[in-house]
C-alpha positions in Angstrom: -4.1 -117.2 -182.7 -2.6 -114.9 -180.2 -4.5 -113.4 -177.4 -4.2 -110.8 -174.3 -4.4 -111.8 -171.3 -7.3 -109.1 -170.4 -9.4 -110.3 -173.2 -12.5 -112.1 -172.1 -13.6 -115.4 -174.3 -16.6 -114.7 -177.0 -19.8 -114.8 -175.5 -22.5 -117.0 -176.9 -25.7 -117.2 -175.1 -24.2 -117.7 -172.0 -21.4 -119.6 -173.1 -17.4 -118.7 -173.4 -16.0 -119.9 -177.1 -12.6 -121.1 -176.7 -10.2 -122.5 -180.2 -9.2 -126.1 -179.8 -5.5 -126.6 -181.0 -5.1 -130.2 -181.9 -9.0 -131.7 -181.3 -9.6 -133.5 -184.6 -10.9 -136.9 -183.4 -13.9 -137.5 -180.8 -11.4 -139.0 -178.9 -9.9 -135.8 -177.8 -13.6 -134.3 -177.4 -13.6 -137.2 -175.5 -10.1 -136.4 -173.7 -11.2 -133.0 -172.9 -14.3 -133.6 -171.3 -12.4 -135.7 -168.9 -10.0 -133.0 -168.4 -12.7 -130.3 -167.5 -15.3 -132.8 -165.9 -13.8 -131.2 -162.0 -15.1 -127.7 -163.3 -17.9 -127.9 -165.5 -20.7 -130.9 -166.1 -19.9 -132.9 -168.8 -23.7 -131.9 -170.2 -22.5 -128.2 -170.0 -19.5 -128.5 -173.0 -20.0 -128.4 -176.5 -17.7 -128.8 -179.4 -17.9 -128.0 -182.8 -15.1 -130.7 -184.7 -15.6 -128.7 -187.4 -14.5 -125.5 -186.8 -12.1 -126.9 -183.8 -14.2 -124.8 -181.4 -15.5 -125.2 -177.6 -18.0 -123.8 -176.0 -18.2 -123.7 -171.4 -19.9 -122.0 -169.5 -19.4 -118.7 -169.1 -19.1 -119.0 -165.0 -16.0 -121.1 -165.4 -12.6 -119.2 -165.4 -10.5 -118.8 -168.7 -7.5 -119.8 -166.8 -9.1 -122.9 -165.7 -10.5 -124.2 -168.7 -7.3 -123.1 -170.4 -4.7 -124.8 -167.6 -6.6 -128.3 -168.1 -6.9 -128.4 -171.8 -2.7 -128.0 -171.7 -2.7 -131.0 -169.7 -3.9 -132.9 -172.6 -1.6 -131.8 -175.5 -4.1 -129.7 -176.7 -4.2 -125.5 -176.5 -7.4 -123.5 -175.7 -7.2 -120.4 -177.0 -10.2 -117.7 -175.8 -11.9 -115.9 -179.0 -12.5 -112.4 -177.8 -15.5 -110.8 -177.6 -16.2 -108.7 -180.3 -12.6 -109.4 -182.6 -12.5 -111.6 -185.3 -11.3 -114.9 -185.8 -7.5 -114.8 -186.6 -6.5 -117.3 -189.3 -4.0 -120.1 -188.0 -0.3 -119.2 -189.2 0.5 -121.4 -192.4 2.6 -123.4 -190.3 0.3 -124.3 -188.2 -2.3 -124.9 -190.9 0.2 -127.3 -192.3 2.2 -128.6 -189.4 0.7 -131.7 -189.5 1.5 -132.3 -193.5 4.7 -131.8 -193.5 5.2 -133.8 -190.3 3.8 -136.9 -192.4 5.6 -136.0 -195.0 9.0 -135.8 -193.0 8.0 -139.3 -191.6 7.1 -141.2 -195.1 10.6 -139.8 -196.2 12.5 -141.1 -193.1 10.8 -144.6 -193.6 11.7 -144.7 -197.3 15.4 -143.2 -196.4 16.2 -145.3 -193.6 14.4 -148.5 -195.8 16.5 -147.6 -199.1 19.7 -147.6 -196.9 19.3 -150.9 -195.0 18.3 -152.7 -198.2 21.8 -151.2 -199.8 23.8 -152.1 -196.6 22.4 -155.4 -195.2 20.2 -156.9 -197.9 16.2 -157.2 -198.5 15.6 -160.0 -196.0 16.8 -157.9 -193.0 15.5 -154.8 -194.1 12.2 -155.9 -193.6 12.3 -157.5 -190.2 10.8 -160.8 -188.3 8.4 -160.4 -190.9 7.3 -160.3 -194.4 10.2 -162.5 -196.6 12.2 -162.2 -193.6 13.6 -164.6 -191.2 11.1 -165.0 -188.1 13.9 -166.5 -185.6 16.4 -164.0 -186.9 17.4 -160.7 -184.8 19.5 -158.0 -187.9 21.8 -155.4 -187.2 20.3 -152.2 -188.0 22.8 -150.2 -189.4 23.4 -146.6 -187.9 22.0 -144.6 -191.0 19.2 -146.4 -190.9 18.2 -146.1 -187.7 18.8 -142.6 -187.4 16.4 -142.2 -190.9 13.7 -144.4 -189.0 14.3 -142.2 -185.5 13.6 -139.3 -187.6 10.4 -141.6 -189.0 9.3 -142.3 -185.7 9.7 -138.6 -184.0 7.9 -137.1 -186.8 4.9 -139.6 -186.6 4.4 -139.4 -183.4 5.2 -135.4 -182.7 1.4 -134.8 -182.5 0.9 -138.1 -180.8 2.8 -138.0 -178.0 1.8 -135.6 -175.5 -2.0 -136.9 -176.0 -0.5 -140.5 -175.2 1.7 -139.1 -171.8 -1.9 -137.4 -170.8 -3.6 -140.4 -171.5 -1.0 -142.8 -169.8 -1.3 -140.0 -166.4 -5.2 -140.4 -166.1 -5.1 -143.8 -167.0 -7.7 -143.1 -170.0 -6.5 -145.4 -172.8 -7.0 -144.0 -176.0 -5.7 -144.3 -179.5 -2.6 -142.3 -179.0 -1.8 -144.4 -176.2 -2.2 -147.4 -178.0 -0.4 -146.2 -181.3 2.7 -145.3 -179.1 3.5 -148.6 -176.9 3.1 -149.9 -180.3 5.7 -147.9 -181.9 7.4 -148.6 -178.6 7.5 -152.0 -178.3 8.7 -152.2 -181.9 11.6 -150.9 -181.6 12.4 -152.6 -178.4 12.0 -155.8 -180.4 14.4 -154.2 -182.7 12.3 -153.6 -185.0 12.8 -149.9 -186.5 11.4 -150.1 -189.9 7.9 -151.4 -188.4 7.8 -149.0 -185.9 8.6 -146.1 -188.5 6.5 -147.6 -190.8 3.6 -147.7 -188.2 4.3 -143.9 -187.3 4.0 -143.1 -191.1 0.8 -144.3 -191.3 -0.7 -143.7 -188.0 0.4 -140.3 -189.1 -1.1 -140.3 -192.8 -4.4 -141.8 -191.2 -4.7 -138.4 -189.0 -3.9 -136.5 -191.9 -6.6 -137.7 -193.9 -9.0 -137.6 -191.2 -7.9 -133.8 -190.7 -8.2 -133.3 -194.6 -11.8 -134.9 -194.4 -13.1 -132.2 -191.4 -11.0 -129.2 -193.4 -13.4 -130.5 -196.7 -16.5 -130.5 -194.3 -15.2 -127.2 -193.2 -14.5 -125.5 -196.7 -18.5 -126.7 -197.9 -19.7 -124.9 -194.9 -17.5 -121.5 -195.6 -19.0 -121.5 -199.2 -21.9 -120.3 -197.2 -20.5 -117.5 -196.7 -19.3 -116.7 -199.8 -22.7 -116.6 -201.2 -22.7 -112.6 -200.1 -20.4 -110.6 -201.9 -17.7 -109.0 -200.0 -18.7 -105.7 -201.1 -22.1 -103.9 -202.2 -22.1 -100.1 -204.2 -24.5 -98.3 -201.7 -26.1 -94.9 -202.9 -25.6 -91.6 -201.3 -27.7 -88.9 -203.3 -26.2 -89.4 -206.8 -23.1 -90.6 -205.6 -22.4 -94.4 -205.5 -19.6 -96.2 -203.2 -18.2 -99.3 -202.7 -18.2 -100.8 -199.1 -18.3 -103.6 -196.6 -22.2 -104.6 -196.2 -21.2 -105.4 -192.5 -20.8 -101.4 -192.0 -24.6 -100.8 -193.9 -27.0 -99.2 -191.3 -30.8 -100.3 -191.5 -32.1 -98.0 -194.2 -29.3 -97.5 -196.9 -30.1 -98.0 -200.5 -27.5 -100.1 -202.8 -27.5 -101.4 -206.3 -27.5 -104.5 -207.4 -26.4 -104.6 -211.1 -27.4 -108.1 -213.4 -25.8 -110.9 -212.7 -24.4 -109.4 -209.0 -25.5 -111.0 -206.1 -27.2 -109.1 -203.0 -25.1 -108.2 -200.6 -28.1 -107.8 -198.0 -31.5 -108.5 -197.2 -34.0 -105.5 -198.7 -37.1 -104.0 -200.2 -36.6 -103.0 -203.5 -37.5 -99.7 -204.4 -36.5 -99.2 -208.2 -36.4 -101.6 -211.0 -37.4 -104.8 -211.8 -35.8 -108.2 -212.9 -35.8 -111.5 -212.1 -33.8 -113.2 -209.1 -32.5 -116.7 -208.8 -33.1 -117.7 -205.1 -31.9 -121.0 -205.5 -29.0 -120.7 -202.7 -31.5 -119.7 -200.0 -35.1 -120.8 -200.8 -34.2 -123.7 -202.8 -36.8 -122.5 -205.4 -35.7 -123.9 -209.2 -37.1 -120.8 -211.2 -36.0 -117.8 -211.3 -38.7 -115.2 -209.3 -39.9 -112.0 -211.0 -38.7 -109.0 -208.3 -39.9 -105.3 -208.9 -40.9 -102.5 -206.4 -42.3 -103.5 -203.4 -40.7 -107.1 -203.3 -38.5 -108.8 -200.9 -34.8 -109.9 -201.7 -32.3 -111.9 -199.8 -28.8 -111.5 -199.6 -26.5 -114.1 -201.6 -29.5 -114.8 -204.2 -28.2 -113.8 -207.7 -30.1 -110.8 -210.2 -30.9 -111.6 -213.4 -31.4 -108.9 -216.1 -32.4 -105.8 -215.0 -30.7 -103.3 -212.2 -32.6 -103.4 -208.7 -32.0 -100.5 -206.0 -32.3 -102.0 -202.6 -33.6 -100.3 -199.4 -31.6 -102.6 -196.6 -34.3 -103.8 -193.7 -31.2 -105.7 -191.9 -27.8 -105.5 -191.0 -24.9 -107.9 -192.2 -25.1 -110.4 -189.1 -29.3 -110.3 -189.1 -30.0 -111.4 -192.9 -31.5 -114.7 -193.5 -27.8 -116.2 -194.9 -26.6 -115.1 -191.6 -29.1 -117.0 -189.8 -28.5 -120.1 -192.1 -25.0 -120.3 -191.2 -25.3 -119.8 -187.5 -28.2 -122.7 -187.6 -25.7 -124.9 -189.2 -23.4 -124.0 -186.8 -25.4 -124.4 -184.0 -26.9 -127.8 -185.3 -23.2 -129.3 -185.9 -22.9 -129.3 -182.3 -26.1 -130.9 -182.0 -24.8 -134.7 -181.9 -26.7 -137.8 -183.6 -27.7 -140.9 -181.6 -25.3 -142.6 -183.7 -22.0 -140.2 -183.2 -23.2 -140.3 -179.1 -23.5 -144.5 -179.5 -19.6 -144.3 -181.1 -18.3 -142.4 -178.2 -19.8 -145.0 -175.9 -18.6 -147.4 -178.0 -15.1 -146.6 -178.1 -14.9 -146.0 -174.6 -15.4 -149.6 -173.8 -13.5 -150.8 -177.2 -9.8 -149.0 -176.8 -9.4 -150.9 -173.1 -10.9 -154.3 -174.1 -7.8 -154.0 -176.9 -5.1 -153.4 -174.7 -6.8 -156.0 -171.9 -6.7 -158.2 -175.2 -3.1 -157.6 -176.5 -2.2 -158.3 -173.1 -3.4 -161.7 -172.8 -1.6 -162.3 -176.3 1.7 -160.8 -174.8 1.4 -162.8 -171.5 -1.2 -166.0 -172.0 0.3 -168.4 -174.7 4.6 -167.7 -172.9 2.5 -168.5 -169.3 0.2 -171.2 -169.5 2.3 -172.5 -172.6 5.7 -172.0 -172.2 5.5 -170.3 -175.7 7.9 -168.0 -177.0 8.2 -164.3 -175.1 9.3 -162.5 -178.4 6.9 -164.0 -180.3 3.5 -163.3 -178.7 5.0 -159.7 -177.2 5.5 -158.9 -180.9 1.8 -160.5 -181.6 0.3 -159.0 -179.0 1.9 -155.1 -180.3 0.4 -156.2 -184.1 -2.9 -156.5 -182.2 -2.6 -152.8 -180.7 -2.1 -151.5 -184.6 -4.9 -153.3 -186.4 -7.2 -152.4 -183.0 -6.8 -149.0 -183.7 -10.5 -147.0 -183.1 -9.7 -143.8 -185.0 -11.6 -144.5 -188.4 -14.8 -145.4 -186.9 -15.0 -142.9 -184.2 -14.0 -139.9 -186.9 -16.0 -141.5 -189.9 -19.3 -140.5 -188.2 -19.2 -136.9 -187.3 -17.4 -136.3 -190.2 -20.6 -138.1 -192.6 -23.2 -135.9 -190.0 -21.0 -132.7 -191.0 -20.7 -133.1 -194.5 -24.3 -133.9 -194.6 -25.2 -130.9 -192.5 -23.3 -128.8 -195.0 -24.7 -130.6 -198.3 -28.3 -129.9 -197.5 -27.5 -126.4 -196.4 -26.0 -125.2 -199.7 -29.0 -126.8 -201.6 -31.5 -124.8 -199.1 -32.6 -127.3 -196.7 -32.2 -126.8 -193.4 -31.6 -129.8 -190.8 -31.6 -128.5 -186.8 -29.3 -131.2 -185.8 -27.4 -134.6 -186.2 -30.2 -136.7 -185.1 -32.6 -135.1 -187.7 -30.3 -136.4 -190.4 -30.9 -139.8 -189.4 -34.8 -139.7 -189.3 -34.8 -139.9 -193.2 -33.7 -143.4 -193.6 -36.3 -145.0 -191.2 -38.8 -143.3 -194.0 -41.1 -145.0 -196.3 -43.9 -143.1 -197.5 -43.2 -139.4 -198.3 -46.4 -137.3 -199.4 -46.3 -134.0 -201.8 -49.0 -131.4 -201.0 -49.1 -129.3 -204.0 -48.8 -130.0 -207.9 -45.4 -129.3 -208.5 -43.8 -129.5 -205.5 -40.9 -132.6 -206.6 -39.2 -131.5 -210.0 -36.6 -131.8 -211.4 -35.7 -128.2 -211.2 -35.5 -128.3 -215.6 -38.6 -126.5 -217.4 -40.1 -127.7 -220.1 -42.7 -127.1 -222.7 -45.9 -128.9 -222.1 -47.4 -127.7 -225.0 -48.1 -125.0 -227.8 -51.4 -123.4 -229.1 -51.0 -121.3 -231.6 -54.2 -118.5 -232.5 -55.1 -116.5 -234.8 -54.1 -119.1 -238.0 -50.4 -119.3 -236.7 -49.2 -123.0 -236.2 -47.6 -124.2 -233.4 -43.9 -124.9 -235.4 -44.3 -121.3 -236.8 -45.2 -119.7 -233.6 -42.1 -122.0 -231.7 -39.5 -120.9 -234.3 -40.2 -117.2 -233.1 -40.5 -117.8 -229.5 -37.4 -119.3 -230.0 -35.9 -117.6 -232.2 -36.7 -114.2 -229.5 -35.2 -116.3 -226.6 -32.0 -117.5 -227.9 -30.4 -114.1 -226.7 -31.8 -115.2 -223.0 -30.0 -117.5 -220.2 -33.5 -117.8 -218.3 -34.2 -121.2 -217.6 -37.4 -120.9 -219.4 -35.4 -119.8 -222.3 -33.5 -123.0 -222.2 -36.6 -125.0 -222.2 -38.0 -123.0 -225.3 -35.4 -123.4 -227.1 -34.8 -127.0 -226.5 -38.2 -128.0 -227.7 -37.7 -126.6 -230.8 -34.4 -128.4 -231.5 -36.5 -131.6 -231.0 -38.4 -130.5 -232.7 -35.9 -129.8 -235.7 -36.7 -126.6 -236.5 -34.6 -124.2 -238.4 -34.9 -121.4 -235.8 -33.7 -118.1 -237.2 -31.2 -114.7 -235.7 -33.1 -112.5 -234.2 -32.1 -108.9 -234.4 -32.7 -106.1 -232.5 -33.7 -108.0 -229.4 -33.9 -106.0 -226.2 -34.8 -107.8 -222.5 -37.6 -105.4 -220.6 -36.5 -106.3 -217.1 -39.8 -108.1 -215.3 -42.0 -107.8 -218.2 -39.9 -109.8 -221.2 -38.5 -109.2 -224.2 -38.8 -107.8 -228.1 -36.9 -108.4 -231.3 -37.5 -108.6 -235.0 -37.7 -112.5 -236.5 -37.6 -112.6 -240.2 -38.2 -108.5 -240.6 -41.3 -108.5 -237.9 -41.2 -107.3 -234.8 -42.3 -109.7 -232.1 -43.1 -109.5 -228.0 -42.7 -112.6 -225.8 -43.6 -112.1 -222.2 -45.8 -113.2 -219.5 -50.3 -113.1 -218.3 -49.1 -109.8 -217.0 -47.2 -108.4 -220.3 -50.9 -109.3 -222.4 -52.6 -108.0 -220.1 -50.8 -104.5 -220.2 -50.9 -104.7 -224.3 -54.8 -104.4 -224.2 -54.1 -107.6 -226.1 -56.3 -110.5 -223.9 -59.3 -111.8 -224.9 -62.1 -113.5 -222.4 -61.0 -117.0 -224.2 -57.4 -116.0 -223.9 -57.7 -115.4 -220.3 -59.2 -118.6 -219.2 -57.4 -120.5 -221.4 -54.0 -119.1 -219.0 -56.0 -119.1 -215.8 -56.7 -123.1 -216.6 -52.7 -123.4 -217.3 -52.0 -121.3 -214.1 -54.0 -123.3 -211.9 -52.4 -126.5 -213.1 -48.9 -125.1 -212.0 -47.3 -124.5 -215.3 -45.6 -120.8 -216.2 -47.2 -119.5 -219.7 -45.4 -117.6 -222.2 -47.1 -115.7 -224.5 -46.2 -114.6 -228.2 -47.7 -111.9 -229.8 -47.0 -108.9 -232.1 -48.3 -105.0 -231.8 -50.0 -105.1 -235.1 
């Protein structure tokens, strides 16, 4: 992303948001805070590996902040207050891909053509089928394939590994790189290409696994729609809900989902406010009633009075909690860190003593145990276990927020598996999220198959969960359940059609109750239901 150099970094609660070029492992986190520790408190810095993001202190100059993080490989770039995020450049986005790519075609180019020159054995090296005490000519072509190998694998690498090497802060890089090094100062260019290639495809991945975390946190977003039809006198108008004032009116047609949070004002239908409440059933919505923008309408138009802006409505506030918890680390991610800034020198301190130890004290072979000592370096390599964490706390972070649950942090996540005893409140409360029929009581001489087949004979037109349910009974129940004809859905009250030449109503407490149709018995018979947490459905006709 390109910026002026007047702008001033996004401001977030007292803290200046800078983009991260090239921090995709808490070992750059790691890198950066060692960087920056002369100018800001190491407690003061927060990162978000997600979204490649830092946040400092406002106090600390964008120069200075920016000056250090070059110093490590990396680029800061300040995200301006008040512009939008600029998408990388599809280079960029996919610099690191084709760099692997480039490298796993150098290692099988340079591979194919020093099998065809020099034969299998020295193609592979001191290793493998070939001859340990043996030194083989590399061919030019292929060591010019495995150079190209080599400088693709480690393009990303190797100015992390020079910063490294200056501050004397051993890291992966660092490690990967004398590795590759040492390699091919044994002569060894297919190993050290080979070792490129995968050090490479291992940091792809890793990037591929935080740009999956990343995309299941963007869904959130998607939830609103990018535009809503507002209502100006009896004109309507398609338009960004970011530029709705407080106050505007907007419709929401079936099946759309709202655009913004609101009071509705005309209409009625039911609402699916699964992606923010969680809730399994669909909720009956008509004047009066709050809605929630990215919840999705069910049958009947709804006009909306807005009550908040595009940044204030409750999806808004989801996403900028999981945002803000992401950067709240878990004991576990902050135990890794520690962990691997003790593990990365013990490796080198060990792949020393197997470089220097057994030629010293043994008069053992020099080649032998330097090449040992570099096979050490590889397999030592810290990078899955410090990236598998905060990617697992991400991902989680992101999977309970598109299923409506909100966790405030990293170490929240964690608290669940030291429980043993979970306790439910209310009747109903752990489901399934599937209705279905708990029973059927006919009146009035009907029987409870006859009164079924219409119910679902009514509802067969409907996608309403409760529909399902209906109608799934009375396939176990192997009825022959007729067409309807002439159905027609009354938005919040239910619907009416004609099963075998009589017209029929199916609809809820409220829909009797309107029909002058309850009895006393009637009601406490639904009351009793009610109370015991199950939705009734009532069948009944107008003669």
């Amino acid at each position: 992303m390109g910026t002026e150099e007047n702008e001033e970094p996004r401001s977030n609660l007292g803290f200046a948001q800078y983009r991260i070029r090239g921090m995709d492992c808490a070992e750059e986190i790691a890198a950066l805070k060692g960087a920056l520790k002369d100018v800001v408190e190491v407690d003061g810095l927060r990162f978000d590996l997600l979204e490649g993001t830092m946040d400092v202190p406002v106090s600390v100059p964008a120069e200075a902040v920016m000056s250090r993080v070059a110093g490590t490989g990396m680029r800061a770039e300040p995200l301006a207050a008040g512009s939008p995020v600029v998408s990388a450049t599809w280079l960029e986005r996919h610099r690191r891909t084709l760099l692997t790519v480039i490298s796993g075609v150098g290692v099988f180019t340079g591979f194919t053509v020093h099998l065809f020159l020099v034969g299998l054995d020295a193609a592979i090296g001191s290793e493998g089928f070939g001859d340990q005490h043996a030194v083989h000519h590399v061919p030019l072509a292929a060591m010019l394939a495995y150079g190209v190998a080599v400088a693709a694998g480690l393009a990303l690498v190797l100015p992390k590994a020079w910063y490294s090497a200056k501050n004397l802060r051993p890291d992966m890089n660092l490690l990967m790189t004398l590795a590759v090094a040492g390699a091919i100062g044994l002569g060894e260019w297919f190993e050290a290409s080979a070792v490129s290639f995968l050090f490479a495809l291992s940091l792809t991945l890793e990037a591929w696994s935080v740009g999956r975390a990343r995309r299941a946190v963007e869904k959130l977003l998607s939830l609103a729609p990018p535009r809503i039809r507002i209502k100006r006198g009896e004109i309507t108008e398609d338009v960004d809900p970011a530029a709705v004032s407080v106050g505007t009116v907007f419709i929401v047609q079936p099946g759309e989902r709202f655009g913004l949070d609101g009071v509705v004002v005309d209409g009625a239908s039911d609402v699916d406010q699964a992606p923010i409440t969680g809730e399994s059933m669909r909720v009956p919505k008509e004047v009066g009633d709050e809605v929630f923008a990215g919840t999705i309408n069910g049958n009947g138009a709804l006009e909306v009075r807005s009550t908040k802006i595009a940044s204030d409505t409750t999806l808004a506030q989801i996403v900028r909690m999981v945002g803000e918890a992401r950067k709240d680390r878990a004991d576990a991610e902050r135990w890794v860190e520690r962990f691997a800034r003790v593990y990365t020198p013990v490796v080198f301190a060990a792949a020393g003593a197997v470089m220097l130890l057994p030629p010293l004290l043994f008069s053992a072979s020099w080649g032998e145990w330097f090449y040992r000592g570099l096979v050490l370096l590889v397999i030592g390599c810290p990078c899955a276990l410090v990236i598998a964490t905060p990617v697992a706390i991400i991902a989680g972070l992101a999977a309970s927020a598109r299923h409506g649950v909100l966790v405030k942090g990293g170490r929240f996540l964690e608290i669940p598996a030291m429980v043993s005893v979970v306790a439910l409140d209310k009747t109903g409360t752990l489901t399934e999220g599937r209705p279905r029929v708990a029973d059927v009581e006919p009146l009035n001489e009907h029987t409870a198959d006859a009164l079924l087949t219409v119910a679902a004979a009514i509802e067969s037109r409907s996608e309403h969960p409760i529909a399902r349910a209906v109608i799934d009974h009375a396939k176990t129940a192997g009825l022959d359940v007729p067409l309807p004809e002439a159905v027609e859905i009354v938005p919040g009250k239910g619907t009416t059609g004609r099963v075998n030449g009589k017209q029929y109503w199916l609809g809820s407490h409220r829909s009797l109750e309107e029909r002058e149709q309850e009895t006393p018995e009637v009601h406490g018979a639904i009351e009793q239901r009610s109370r015991a947490g199950r939705s009734v459905v009532v069948v009944g006709t107008d003669d």
